[in-house]
N, C-alpha and C positions, 0 to 999 in steps of 0.2 A: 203579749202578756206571759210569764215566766210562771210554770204550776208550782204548787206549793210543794217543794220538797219535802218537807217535814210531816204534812199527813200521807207521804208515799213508806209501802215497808219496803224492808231492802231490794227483795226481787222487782217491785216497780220502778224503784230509781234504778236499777243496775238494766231495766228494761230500757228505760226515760235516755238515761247516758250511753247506752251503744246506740239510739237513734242519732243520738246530737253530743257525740263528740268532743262538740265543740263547746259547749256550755260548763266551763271550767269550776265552776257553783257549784255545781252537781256533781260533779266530779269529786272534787274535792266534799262535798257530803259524804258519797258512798264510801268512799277511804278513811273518814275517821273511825276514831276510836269511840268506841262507845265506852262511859266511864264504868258502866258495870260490866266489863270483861278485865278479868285478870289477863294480863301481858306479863310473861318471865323475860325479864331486859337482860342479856347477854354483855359482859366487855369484849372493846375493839378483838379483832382477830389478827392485827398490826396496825403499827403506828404509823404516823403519817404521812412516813419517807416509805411504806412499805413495807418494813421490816416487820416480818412472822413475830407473833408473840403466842410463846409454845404454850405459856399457865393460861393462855384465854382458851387459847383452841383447843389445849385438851377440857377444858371444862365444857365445852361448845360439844366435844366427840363424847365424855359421859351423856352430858344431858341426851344426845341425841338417843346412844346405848337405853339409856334407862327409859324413853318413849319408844323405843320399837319393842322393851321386854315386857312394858305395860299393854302394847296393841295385842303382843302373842298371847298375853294372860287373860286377852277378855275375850279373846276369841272360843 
């Protein structure tokens, strides 16, 4: 009999799925998204032969700049 994932919080399922692995369910629980978190979605960083795309990546290299000068600010 398979427990109820959904009354587990995240430290019990993330407990629950390094016991068993293999139980793909759960897995795949502890990975979603929960829809009240804000996610900032990034464009590709290259297309799909590879090739570097400079306008993603430098926008990829701001955002990052501007989360390390916000970590120094709260410190």
């Amino acid at each position: 009999m398979k427990p109820n994932y959904e009354a587990m919080n995240k430290a019990e399922l993330r407990a629950y799925v390094l016991g068993h692995r293999e139980d793909i369910e759960a897995i795949r629980l502890l990975f979603q998204v929960q829809d009240d978190i804000d996610i900032k979605k990034y464009p590709p960083v290259c297309t799909e032969e590879g090739i570097p795309i400079e306008k993603n990546i430098n926008i990829m290299k701001k955002a990052i700049e501007d989360k390390i000068e916000q970590e120094n600010n709260n410190k």
